[in-house]
C-alpha positions as CSV (number, residue, x, y, z in Angstrom):
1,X,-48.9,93.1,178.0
2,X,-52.0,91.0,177.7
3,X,-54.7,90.0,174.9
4,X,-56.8,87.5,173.6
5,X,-55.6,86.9,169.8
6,X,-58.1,84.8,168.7
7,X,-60.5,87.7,168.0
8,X,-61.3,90.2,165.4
9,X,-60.5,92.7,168.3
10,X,-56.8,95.0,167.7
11,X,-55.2,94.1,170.9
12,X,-51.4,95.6,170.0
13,X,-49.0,94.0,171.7
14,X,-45.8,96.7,172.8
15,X,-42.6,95.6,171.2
16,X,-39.4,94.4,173.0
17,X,-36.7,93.9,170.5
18,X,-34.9,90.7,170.7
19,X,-31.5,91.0,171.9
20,X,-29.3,90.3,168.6
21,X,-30.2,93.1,165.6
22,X,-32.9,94.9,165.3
23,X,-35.7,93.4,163.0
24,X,-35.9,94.9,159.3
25,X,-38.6,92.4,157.7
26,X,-41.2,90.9,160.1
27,X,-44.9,90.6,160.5
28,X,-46.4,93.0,162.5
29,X,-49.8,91.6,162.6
30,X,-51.2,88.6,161.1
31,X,-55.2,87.7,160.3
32,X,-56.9,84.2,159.7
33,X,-60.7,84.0,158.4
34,X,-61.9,80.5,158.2
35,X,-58.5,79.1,158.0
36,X,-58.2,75.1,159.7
37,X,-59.2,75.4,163.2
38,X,-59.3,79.5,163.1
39,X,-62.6,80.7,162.5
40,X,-61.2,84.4,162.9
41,X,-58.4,85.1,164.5
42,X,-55.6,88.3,164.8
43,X,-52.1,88.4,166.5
44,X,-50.2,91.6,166.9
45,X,-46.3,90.8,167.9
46,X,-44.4,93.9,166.7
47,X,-41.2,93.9,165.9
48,X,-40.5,90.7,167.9
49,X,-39.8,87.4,167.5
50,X,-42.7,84.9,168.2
51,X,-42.7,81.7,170.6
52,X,-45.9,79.3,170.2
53,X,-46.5,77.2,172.9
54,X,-49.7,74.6,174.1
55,X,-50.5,70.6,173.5
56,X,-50.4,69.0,170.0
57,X,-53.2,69.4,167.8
58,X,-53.8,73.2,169.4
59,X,-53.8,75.0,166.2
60,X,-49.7,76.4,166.4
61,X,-48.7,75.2,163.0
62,X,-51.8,76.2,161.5
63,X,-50.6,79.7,162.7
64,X,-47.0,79.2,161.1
65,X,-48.7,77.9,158.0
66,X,-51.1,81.2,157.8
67,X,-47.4,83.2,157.7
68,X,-46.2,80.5,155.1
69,X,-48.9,81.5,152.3
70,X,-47.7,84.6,152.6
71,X,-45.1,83.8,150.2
72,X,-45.0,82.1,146.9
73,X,-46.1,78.4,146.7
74,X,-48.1,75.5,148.5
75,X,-47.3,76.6,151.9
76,X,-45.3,74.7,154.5
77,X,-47.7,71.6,154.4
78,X,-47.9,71.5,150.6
79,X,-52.1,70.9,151.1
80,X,-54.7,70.9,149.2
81,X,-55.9,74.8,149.2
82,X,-60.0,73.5,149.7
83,X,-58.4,71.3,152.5
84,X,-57.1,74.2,154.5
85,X,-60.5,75.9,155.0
86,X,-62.5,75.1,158.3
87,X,-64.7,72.4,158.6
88,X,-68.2,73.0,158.1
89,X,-67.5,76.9,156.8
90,X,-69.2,78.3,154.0
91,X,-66.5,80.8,153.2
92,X,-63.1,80.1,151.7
93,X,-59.9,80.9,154.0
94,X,-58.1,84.1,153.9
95,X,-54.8,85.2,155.5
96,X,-53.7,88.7,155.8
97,X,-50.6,90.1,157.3
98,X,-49.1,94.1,157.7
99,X,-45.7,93.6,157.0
100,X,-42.7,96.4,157.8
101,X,-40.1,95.3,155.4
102,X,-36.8,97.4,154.2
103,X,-39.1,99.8,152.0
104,X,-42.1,100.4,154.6
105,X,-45.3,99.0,155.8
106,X,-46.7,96.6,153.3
107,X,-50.3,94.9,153.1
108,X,-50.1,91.0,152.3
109,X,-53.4,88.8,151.4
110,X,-53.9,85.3,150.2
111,X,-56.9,83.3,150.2
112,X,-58.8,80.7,148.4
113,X,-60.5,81.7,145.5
114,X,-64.8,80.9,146.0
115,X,-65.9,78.6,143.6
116,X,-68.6,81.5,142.4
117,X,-65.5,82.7,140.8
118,X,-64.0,80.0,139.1
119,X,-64.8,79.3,135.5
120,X,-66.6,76.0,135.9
121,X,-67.4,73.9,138.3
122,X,-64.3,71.7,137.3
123,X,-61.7,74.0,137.9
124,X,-58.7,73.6,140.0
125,X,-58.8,75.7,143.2
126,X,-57.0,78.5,143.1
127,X,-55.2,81.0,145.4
128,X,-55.5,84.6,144.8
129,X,-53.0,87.3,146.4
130,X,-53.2,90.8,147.4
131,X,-50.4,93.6,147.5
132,X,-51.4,97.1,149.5
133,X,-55.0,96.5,149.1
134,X,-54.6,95.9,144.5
135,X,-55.3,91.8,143.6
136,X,-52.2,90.5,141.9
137,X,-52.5,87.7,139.2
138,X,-50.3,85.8,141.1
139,X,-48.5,84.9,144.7
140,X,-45.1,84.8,143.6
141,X,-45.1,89.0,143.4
142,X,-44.3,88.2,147.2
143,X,-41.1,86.9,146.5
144,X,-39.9,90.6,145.7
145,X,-41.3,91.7,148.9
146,X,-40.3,89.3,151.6
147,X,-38.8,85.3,152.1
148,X,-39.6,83.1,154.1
149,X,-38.1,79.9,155.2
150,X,-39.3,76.7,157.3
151,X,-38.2,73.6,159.1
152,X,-41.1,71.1,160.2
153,X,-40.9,67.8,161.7
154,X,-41.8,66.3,158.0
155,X,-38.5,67.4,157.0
156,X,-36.8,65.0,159.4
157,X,-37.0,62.7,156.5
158,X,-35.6,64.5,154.2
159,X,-32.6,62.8,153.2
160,X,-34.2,59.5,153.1
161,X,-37.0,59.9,151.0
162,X,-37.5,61.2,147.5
163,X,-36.0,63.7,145.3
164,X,-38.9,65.6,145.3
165,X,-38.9,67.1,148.8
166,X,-35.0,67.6,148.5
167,X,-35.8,70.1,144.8
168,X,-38.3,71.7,147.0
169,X,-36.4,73.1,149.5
170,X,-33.6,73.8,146.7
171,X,-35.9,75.8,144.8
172,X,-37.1,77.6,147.9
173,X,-33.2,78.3,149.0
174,X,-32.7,79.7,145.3
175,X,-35.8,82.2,145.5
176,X,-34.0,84.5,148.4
177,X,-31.2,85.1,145.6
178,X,-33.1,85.2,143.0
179,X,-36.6,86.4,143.5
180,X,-37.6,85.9,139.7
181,X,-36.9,81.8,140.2
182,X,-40.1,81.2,141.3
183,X,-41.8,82.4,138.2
184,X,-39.4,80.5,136.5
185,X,-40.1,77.1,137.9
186,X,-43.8,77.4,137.3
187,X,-43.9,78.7,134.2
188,X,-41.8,75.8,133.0
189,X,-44.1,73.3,134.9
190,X,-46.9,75.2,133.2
191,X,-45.5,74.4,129.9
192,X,-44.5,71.1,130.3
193,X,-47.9,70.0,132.1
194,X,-49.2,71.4,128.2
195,X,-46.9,69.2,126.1
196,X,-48.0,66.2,128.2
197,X,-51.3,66.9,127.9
198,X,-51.4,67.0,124.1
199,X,-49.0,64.0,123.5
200,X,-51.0,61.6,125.5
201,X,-54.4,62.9,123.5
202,X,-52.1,62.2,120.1
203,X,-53.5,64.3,117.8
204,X,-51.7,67.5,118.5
205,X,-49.2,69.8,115.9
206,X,-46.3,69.0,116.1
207,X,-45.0,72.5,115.2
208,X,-46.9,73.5,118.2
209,X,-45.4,70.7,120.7
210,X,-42.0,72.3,119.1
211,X,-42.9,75.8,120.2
212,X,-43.7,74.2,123.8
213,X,-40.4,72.1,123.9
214,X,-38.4,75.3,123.2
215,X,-40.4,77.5,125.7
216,X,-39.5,74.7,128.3
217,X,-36.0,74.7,127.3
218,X,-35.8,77.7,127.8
219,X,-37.2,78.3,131.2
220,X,-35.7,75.1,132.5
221,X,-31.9,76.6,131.6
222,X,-32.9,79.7,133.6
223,X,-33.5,77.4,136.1
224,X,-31.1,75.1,136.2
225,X,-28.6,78.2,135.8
226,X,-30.1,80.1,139.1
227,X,-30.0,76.9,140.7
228,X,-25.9,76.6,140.6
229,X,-25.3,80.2,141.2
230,X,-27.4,80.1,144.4
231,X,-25.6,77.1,145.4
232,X,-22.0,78.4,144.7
233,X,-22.7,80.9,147.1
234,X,-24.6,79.0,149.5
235,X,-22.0,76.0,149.3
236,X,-19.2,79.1,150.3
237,X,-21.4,80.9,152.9
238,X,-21.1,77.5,154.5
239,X,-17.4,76.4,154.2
240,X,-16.8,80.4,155.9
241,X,-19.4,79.5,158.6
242,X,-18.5,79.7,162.6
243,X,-21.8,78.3,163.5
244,X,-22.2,75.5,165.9
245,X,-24.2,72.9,163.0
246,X,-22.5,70.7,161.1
247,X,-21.1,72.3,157.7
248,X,-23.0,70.3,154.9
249,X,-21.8,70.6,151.1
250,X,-24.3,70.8,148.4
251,X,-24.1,69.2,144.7
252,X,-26.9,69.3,142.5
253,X,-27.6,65.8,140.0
254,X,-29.3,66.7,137.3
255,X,-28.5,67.2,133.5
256,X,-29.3,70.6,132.5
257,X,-27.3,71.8,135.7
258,X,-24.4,69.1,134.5
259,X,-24.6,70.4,131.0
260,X,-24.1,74.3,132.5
261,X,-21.0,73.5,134.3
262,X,-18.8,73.1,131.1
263,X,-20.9,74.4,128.6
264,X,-22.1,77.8,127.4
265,X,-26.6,77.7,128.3
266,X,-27.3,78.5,124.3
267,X,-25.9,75.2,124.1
268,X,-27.3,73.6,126.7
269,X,-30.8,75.1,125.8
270,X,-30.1,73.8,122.0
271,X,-29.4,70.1,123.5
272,X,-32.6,69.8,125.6
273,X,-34.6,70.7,123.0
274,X,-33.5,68.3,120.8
275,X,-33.4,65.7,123.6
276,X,-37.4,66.5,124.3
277,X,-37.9,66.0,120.8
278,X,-36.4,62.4,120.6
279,X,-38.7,61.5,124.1
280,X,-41.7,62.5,122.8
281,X,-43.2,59.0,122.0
282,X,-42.0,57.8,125.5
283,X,-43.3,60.6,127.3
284,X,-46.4,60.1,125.2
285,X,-47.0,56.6,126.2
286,X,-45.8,57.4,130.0
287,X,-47.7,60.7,130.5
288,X,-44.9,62.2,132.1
289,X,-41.8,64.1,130.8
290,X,-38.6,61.8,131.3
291,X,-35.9,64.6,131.6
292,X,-35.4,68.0,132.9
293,X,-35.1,70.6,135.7
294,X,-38.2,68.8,137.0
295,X,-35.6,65.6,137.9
296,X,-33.2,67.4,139.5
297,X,-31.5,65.7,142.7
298,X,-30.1,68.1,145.9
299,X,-27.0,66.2,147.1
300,X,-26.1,66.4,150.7
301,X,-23.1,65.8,152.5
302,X,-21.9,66.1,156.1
303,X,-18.7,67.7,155.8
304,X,-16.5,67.2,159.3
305,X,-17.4,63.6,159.1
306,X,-17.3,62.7,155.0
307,X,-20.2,61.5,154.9
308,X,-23.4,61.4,152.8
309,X,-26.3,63.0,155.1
310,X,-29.1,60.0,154.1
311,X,-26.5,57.9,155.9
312,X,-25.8,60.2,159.2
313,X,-28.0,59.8,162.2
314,X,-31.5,61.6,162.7
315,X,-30.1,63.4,165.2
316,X,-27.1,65.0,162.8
317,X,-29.5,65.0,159.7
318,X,-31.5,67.3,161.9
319,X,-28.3,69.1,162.5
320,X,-27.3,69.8,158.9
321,X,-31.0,71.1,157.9
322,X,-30.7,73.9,161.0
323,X,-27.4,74.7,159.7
324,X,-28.1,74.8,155.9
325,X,-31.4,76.9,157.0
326,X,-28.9,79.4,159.1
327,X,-26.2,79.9,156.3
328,X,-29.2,80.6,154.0
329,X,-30.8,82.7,155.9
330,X,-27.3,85.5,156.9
331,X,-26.3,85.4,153.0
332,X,-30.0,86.1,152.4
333,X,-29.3,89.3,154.3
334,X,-26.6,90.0,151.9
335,X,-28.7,89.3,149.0
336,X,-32.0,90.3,149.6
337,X,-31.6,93.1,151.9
338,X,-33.1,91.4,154.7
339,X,-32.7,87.9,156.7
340,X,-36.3,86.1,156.1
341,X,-39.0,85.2,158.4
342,X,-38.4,81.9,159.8
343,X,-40.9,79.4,161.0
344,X,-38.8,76.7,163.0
345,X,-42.2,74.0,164.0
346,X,-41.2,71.7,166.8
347,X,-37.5,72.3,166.4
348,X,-36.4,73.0,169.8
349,X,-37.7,69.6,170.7
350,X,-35.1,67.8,168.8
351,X,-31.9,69.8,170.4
352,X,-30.2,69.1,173.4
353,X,-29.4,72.4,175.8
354,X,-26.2,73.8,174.2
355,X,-28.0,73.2,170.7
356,X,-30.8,75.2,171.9
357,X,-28.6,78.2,173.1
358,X,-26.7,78.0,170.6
359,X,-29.2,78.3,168.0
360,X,-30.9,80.8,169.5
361,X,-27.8,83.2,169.4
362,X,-27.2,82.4,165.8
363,X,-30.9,83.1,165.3
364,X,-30.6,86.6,167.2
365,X,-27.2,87.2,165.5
366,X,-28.8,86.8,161.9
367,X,-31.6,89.3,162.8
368,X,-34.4,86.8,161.5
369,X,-38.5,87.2,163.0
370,X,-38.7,83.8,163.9
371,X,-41.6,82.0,164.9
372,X,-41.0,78.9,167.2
373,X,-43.4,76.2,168.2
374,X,-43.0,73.5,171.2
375,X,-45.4,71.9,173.8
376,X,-43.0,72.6,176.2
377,X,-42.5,75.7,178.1
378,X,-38.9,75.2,179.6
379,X,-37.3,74.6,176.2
380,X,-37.6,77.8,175.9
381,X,-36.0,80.0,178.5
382,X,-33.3,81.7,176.5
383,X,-36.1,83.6,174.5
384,X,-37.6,85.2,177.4
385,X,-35.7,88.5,177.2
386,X,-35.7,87.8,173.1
387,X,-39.1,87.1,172.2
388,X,-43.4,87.6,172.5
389,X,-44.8,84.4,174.1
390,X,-48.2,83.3,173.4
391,X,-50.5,80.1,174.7
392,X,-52.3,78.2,171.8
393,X,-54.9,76.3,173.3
394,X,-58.9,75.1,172.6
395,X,-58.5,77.0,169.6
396,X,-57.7,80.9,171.6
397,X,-54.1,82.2,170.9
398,X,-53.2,84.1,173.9
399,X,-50.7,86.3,175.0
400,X,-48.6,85.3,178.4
């Protein structure tokens, strides 16, 4: 079993199945063009679960964040799209992966769009997908076809920081339940971006602003409403779950989602309508939109111990994000059809040795792909018999 990944060479790599269930959705193959410190590269794993190992800065979450823009959004590091091309390259970056997923082989692209393409020089950059060979007009079609879920060492914080990165990872936890919540969430955000721009230029119809407020409330009830069902079931999933993390309880703060629980959405739809009506002045003068979906809070909450997770140690916080991650990921099974890909960055790090195991049973229990990353070799002895290994370093990926 040998090759040298970082190629444009089709060195297939003979699959081993992990110990726990056999794999339903996983990447098979995965290809970078011009993408951070890949100038070409292809990795074939099969049906196997993939362990990344070699020194900081070597390029491994690069790799994982290649596999993350093969789902909807910004990808695990949230970058700019022109800042994840290579330095000094010409060409925009491209990631494509074959897939084997519940309903066959499927072909997965995402790239940056060239600037030759975009309207005007202006324009935003923009990421373009592509689906068995056909361009899509946009990357949240993947959402139907596989999920994909990540913990990285930025999440650590978590709990301690903003709302923002807490709605995040609710909205990704909602879109393995309901795949259409993605399209949701930006097409509100795409409608409330538009009201804000014509109320700070002043001079716009107000029948117009009208028609926007009631598209928004519209899409933000759908959202607000997916957002409690998912957490119902996740918030159970968890209380019934034997794993060896901490059980966390989840609680959404946020008023359309407040307004849901005791009141049918027409009404709830009517009322934030009304209430964007009455803000308009304030948001005009602010530039932002003052209420909404967009505000919404995750609440956290360590169960066994009673206790708020922004006041638990880094060590348990840590704890309560592998678990929520885990009971996600087995009632995704139940959901979607399929566990998701998981890309667990640096994770092992943080564990002690019966963490370690213990996750990685859970993780071969759940039938997941996962891709792990880690500087150290010994952290990972348990996944010899359960996974591909591979050596990222001076910028080769290659196969041990």
């Amino acid at each position: 079993m040998s090759s040298v990944a970082h190629s444009d060479n089709d060195n297939d790599i003979k699959s081993a199945l992990p110990s726990g269930k056999a794999l339903v959705l996983y990447v098979e193959r995965i290809m970078l063009k011009n993408f951070r410190s890949y100038g070409a590269a292809a990795v074939d794993v099969g049906a196997n679960s993939v362990v990344l190992t070699g020194p900081n800065g070597a390029g491994k979450t690069n790799l994982l964040e290649a596999i993350s823009f093969l789902s909807p959004g910004r990808g695990l590091r949230r970058a700019k799209l022109s800042e994840v091309t290579m330095l000094n390259s010409d060409a925009p970056w491209a990631v494509s992966g074959r897939l084997m997923t519940p309903d066959g082989e499927r072909q997965l692209g995402s790239g940056l769009l060239p600037r030759s393409e975009l309207s005007s020089a202006t324009s935003p950059d923009r990421r373009v997908g592509r689906l068995d060979g056909e361009t899509i007009s946009s990357p949240a079609a993947f959402g139907d076809i596989l999920q994909v879920a990540w913990l990285t060492p930025q999440m650590d914080r978590l709990f301690i920081e903003g709302p923002s990165g807490r709605r995040r990872l609710l909205d990704r936890l909602v879109a393995a339940y309901h795949p259409s919540h993605t399209r949701e969430v930006n097409a509100y955000e795409k409608v409330m971006r538009e009201r804000a721009r014509l109320l700070v230029d002043g001079n716009a119809d107000m029948v117009w602003i009208s028609t926007l407020e009631s598209r928004m409330a519209e899409h933000g009830v759908a959202v607000a409403a997916a957002r409690l069902d998912a957490l119902e079931k996740l918030s159970q999933a968890m209380m019934e779950s034997q794993s060896a993390f901490p059980r966390a309880s989840l609680a959404l703060d946020g008023n359309l989602e407040d307004g849901l629980v005791s009141r049918p959405a027409v009404d709830v739809e009517s009322e934030f309508c009304a209430e964007l009506a009455e803000c308009r002045r304030l948001d005009a003068k602010s530039g932002r939109t003052s209420i909404g979906p967009h505000k919404t809070d995750l609440k956290v909450r360590h169960v066994d111990k009673d206790m708020p997770a922004e006041l638990c140690s880094t060590g348990e916080q840590k704890a309560l994000l592998i678990g929520i991650t885990l009971a996600s990921a087995r009632l995704s099974a139940s959901q979607f059809g399929a566990p998701p890909i998981l890309l667990l960055d640096e994770v092992a790090a943080h564990l002690d040795e019966n963490r370690r195991g213990s996750l990685f049973d859970e993780l071969g229990e759940i039938g997941s792909q996962v891709w792990l990353t880690g500087t150290d070799d010994s952290l990972f002895e348990e996944m010899k018999n359960r996974a591909v290994f591979f050596r990222v370093k001076d910028g080769k990926i290659e196969a041990e």
